[in-house]
C-alpha positions in Angstrom: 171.3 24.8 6.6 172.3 25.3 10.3 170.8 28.8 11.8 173.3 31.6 12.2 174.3 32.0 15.2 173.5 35.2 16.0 174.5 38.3 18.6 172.6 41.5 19.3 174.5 44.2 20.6 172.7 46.6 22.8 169.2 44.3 23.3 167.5 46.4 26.0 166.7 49.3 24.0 163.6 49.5 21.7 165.3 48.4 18.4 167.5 45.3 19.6 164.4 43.8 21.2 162.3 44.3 18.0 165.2 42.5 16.1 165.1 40.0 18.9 161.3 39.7 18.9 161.6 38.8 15.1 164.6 36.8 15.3 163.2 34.2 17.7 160.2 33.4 15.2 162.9 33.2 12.0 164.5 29.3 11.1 167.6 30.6 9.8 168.3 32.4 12.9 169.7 31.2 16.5 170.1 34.1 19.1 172.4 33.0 21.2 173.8 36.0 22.9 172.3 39.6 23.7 174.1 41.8 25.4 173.1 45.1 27.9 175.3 46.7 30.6 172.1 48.1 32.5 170.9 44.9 32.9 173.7 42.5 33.0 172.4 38.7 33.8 168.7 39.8 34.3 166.6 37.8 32.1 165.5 38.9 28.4 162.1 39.2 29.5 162.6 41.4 32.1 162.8 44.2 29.9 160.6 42.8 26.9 158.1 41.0 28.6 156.4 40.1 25.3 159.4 37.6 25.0 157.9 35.3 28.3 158.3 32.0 27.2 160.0 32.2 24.2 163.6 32.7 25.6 165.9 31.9 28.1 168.5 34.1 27.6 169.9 36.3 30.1 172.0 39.5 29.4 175.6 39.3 29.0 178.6 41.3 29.3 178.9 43.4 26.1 182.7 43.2 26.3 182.6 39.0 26.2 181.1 38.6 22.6 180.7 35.1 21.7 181.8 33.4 18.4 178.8 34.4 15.7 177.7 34.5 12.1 175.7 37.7 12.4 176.5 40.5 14.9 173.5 43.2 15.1 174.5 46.3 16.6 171.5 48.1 18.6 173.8 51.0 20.0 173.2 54.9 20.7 174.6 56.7 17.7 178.2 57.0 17.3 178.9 53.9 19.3 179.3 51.6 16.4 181.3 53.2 14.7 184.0 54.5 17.1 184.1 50.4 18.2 183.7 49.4 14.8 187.0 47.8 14.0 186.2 45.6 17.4 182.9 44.2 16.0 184.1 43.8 12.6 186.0 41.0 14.1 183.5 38.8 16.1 181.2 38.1 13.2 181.4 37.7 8.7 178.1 39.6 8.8 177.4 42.9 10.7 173.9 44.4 10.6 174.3 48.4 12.2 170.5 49.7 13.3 172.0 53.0 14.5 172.6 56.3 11.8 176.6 55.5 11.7 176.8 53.7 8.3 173.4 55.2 6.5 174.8 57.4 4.1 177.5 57.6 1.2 177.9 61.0 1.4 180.1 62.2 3.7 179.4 65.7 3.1 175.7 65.3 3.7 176.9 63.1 6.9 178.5 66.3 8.4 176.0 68.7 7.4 173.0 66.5 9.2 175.2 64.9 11.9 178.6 66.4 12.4 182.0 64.9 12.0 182.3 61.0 11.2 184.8 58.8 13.4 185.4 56.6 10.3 184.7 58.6 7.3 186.6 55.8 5.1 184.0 53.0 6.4 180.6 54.5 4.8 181.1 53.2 1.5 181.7 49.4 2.7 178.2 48.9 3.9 175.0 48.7 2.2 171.7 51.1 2.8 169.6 48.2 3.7 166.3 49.5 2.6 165.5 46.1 -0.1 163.1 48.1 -2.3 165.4 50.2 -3.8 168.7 48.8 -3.1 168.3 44.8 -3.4 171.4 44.8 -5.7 173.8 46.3 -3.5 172.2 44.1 -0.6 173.0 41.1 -2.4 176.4 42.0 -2.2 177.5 43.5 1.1 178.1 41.5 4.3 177.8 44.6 6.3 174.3 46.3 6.0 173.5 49.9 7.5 169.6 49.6 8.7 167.7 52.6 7.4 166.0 55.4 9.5 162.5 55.0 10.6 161.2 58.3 9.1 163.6 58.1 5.8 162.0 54.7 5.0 158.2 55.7 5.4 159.2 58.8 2.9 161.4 56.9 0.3 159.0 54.2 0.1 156.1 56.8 -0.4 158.2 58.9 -3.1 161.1 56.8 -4.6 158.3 55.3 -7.9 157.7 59.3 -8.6 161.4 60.2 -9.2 162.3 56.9 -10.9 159.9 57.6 -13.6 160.6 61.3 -13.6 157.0 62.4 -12.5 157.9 65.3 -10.3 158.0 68.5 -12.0 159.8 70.7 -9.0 163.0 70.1 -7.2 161.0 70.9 -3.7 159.8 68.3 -1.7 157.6 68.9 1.2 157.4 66.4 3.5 155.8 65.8 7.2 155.7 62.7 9.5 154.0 62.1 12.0 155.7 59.6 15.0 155.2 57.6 17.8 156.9 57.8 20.8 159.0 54.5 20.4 161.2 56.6 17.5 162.9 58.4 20.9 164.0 55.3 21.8 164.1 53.2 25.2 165.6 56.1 27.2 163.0 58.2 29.4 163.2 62.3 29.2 160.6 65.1 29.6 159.3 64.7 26.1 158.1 61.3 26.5 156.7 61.7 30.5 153.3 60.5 29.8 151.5 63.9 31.2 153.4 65.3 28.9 152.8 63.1 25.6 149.9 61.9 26.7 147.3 63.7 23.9 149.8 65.9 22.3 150.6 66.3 18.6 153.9 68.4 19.1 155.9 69.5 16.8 159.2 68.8 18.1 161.7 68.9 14.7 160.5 71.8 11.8 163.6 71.7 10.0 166.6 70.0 9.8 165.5 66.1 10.3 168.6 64.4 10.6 166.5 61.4 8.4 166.1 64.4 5.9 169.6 63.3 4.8 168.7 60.1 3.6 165.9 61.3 2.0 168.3 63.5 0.0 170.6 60.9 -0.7 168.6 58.1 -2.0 166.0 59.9 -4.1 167.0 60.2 -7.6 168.0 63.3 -8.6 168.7 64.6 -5.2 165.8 66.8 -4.4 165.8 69.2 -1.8 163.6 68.0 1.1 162.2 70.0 3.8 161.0 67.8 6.8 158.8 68.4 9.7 158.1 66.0 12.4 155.4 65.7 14.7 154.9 63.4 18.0 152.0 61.7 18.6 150.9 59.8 21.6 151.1 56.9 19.6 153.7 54.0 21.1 154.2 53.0 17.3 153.5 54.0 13.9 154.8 57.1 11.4 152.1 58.7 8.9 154.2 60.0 6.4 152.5 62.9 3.7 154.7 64.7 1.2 153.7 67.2 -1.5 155.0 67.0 -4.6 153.7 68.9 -8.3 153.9 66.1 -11.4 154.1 67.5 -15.2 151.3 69.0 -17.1 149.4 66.7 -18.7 150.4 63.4 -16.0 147.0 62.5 -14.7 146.4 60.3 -11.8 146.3 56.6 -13.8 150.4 57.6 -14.8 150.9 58.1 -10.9 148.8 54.9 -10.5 151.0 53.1 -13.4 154.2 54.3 -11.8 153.7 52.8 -8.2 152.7 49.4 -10.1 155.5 48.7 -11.9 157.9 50.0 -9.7 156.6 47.7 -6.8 156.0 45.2 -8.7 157.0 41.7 -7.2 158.3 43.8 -3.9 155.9 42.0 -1.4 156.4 44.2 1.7 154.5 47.5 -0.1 151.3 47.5 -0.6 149.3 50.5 -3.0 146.2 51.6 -0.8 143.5 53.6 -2.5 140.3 52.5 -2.2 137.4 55.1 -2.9 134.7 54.3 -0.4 135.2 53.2 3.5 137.1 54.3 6.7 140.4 52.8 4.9 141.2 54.8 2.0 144.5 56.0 2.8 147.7 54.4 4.2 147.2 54.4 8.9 149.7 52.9 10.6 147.1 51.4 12.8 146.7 48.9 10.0 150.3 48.0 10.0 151.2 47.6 13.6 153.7 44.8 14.5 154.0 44.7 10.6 156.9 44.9 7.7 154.3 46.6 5.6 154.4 49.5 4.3 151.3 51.0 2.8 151.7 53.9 0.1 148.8 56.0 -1.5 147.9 59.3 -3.0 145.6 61.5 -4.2 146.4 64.1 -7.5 144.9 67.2 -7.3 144.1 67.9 -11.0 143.4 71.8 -11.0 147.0 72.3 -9.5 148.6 69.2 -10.3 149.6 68.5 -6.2 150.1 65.2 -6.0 149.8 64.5 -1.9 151.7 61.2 -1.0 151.0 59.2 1.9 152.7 56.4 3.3 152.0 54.3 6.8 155.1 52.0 8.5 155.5 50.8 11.9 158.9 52.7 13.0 159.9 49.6 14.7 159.8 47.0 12.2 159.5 48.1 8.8 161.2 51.6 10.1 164.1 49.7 12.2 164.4 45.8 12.6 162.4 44.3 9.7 163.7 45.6 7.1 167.4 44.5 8.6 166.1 40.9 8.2 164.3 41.3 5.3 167.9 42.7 3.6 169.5 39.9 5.4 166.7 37.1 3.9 168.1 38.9 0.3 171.6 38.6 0.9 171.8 35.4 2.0 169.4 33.8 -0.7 166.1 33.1 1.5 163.0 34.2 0.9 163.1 37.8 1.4 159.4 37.1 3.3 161.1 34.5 5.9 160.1 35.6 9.6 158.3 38.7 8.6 154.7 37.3 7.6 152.9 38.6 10.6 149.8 40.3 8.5 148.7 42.8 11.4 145.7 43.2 13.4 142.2 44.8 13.6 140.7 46.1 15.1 
């Protein structure tokens, strides 16, 4: 089949060069446009320098959208969707990285993020996160890219309330960022005096990702997010405590997170009981689609303590967009995301 052509929409900040970075590596895909008013006809590489050599394009006006199959939209939140009715015309398929189109709810919507633009618009696209939502995937043409810290905790929790393992409606849960999650844009909080060696606290309650935490889960729990920055560039570590049943021991948890992940190739179940690499670190999945989950049931109490690794970029942001893409166009959902990591 010929490659889509393919437009990303704001390619200068930290997600529209990730979803560049992967696009240029994918067959079906044929960037031929990417678009920044900052840096208007500078070369691509200018601003991702990791991209030397493997493109030639310069960045265009973001007013002059050329004729496409795909249009990605990499824009500050709220842009998308104020504009939406403009982009909904230059392309059949529209992939939006931004919180605009995330959630159902519009209730929840306002409560985490204020007022929608266009309320009436959530329900046409689909949460692209392909290990829980393949179905719905498989049918949209517009896809809503999930949020960095939302995936890392769905993934680590979503097998526990799908086989009704959690005994309390409570759900603890505390991640722990890089600094690329900000985004391209420089402020005090990412000065590198400043987040150079911190681990600071910087959202205790009311994580807008909370929302789709919320949302997705089934059964709606109530989730209480904290999140801390690390000096990290990439990478969330994701813990969450839950309490499973009386009389669950720790093979049900184990049989759970097997058969629910079953034949889903970008989670893998990490719980090994001797070395450095017991648990889930998102060292391990830098530059990766992976996401690895594990746990560890304390059997006095009956605390089960979650813990899931993702790199907030790609699994977090742009991979899972072409992974949801790979499922709704028929390809394998593994096409241009194979990169296994590295270590050391």
């Amino acid at each position: 089949m010929e490659p889509l052509r393919t437009v990303i929409v704001g390619g200068s900040g930290y997600a529209g060069g990730e979803f560049l970075r992967l696009a240029l590596g994918h067959p079906y895909l044929n960037v031929v446009q990417v678009t920044s008013r900052r840096y208007l006809k500078q070369p691509v590489s200018f601003v991702h320098p990791n991209l030397r050599g493997q493109t030639g394009l310069k960045f265009s006006d973001p007013e002059k959208l050329e004729e496409a199959d795909l249009l990605v939209l990499a824009l500050p939140h709220g842009v998308a969707a104020k504009n939406f009715d403009f982009y909904a015309e230059k392309a059949p398929y529209v992939i939006d990285l931004s919180a605009d189109f995330r959630l159902k709810s519009q209730k929840l919507y306002e409560r985490f993020y204020g007022v929608h633009p266009r309320p009436e618009l959530l329900e046409k696209f689909a949460y692209a996160n392909p290990e829980i939502n393949a179905e719905a995937i498989k049918n949209a043409n517009w896809l809503a890219g999930a949020g960095c810290t939302a995936t890392a905790a769905i993934l680590g929790l979503y097998p526990l309330y799908a086989s009704g393992l959690v005994a309390r409606r409570e759900v603890f849960v505390t991640v722990v960022v890089g600094s690329s999650a900000a985004g391209a844009e420089p402020g005090l909080a990412s000065h590198h005096p400043e987040r150079s060696g911190a681990l600071r606290v910087y959202k205790p309650t009311g994580h807008r990702h909370a929302a789709e935490v919320i949302e997705y889960l089934p059964g709606s729990p109530e989730v209480y997010m904290t999140a801390i920055a690390s000096e990290r560039v990439r990478g969330i570590l994701m813990t969450a405590q839950v309490f499973v049943p009386d009389g669950y021991s720790e093979q049900d948890v184990w049989q759970a997170y097997r058969e629910f992940y079953t034949g889903k190739p970008f989670v893998r179940l990490v719980k090994q009981r001797r070395g450095i690499h017991r648990y889930p670190d998102p060292k391990v999945v830098t530059g990766t689609n992976f996401a690895d989950v594990g746990f560890e049931l304390e059997p006095d109490s009956g605390r089960l303590v979650v813990i899931s690794a993702i790199d907030n970029l790609v699994k977090g942001t742009a991979g899972h967009a072409i992974q949801a893409l790979n499922l709704r166009l028929g390809w394998d959902e593994k096409t241009g995301l194979e990169f296994p990591g590295l270590h050391p």
